[in-house]
C-alpha positions as CSV (number, residue, x, y, z in Angstrom):
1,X,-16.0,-2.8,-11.2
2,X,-15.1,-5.6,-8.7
3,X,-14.6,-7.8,-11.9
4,X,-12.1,-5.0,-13.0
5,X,-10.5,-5.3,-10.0
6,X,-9.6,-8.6,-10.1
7,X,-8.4,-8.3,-14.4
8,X,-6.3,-5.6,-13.2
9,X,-4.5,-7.7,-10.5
10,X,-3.7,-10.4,-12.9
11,X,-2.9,-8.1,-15.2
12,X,-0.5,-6.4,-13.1
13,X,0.8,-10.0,-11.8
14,X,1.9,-11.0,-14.7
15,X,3.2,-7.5,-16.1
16,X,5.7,-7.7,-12.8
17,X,5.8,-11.4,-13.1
18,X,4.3,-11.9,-10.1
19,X,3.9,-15.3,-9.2
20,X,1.9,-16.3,-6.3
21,X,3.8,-19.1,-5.1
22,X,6.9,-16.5,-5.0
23,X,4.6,-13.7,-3.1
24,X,2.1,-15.5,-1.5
25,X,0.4,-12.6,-0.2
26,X,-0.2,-11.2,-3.7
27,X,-1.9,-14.5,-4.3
28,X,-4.1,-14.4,-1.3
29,X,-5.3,-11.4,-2.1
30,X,-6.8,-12.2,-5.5
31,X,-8.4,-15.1,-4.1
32,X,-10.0,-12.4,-1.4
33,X,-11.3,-10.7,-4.5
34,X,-12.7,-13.9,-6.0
35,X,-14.5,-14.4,-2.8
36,X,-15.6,-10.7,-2.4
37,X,-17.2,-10.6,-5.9
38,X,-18.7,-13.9,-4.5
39,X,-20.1,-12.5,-1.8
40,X,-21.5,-9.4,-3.6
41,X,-23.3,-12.0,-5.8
42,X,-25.1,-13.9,-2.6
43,X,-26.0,-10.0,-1.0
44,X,-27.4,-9.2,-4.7
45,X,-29.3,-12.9,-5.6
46,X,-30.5,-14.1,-1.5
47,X,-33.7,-14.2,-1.1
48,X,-33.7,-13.8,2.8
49,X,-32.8,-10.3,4.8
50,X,-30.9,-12.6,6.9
51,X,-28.5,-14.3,4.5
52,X,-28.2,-10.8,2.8
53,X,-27.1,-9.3,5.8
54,X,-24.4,-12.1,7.0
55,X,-23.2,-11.9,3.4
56,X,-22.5,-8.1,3.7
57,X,-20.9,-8.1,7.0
58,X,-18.9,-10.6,5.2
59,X,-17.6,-9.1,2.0
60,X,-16.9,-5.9,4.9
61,X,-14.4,-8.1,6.5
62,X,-12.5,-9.3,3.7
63,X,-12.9,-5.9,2.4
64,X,-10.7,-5.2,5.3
65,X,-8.7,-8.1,5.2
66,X,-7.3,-6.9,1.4
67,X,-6.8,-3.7,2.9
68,X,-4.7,-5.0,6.0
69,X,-3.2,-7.6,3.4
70,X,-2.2,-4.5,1.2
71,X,-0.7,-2.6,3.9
72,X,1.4,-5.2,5.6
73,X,2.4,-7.3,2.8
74,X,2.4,-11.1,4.6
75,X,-0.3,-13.5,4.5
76,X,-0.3,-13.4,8.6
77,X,-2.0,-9.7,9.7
78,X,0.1,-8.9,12.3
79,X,-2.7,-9.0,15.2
80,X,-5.4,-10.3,13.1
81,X,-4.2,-14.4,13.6
């Protein structure tokens, strides 16, 4: 699904000819993806509670961060940095 995601983003991107250097934002956030489906792999494939844990709390914030990122449209979250 995540992996779907991400298609769908570059999919859309260059439907709308979306480039990221023009929209940075729209750039950042498929990176955020990238690392989110990164993350999911390390919670799914770590060995120790511990890592698993740090690696969820993790993907949460940049689950967040593509949410704020959606909403505000700028690479800077107003109040965030």
């Amino acid at each position: 699904m995540d992996t779907a995601l991400f298609v769908l983003g570059s999919l859309m991107a260059y439907w709308l000819t979306l480039s990221p250097l023009a929209t940075p934002w729209f750039g950042i956030k498929l990176i955020a993806i990238l690392v989110y489906i990164a993350l999911g792999f390390v919670v799914m494939r770590a060995q120790s509670q511990a890592v698993k844990i740090m690696a969820l709390c993790a993907a949460l914030g940049v689950v967040a961060y593509i949410l704020l990122l959606a909403h505000y449209k700028d690479r800077f979250v107003p109040g965030l940095f």
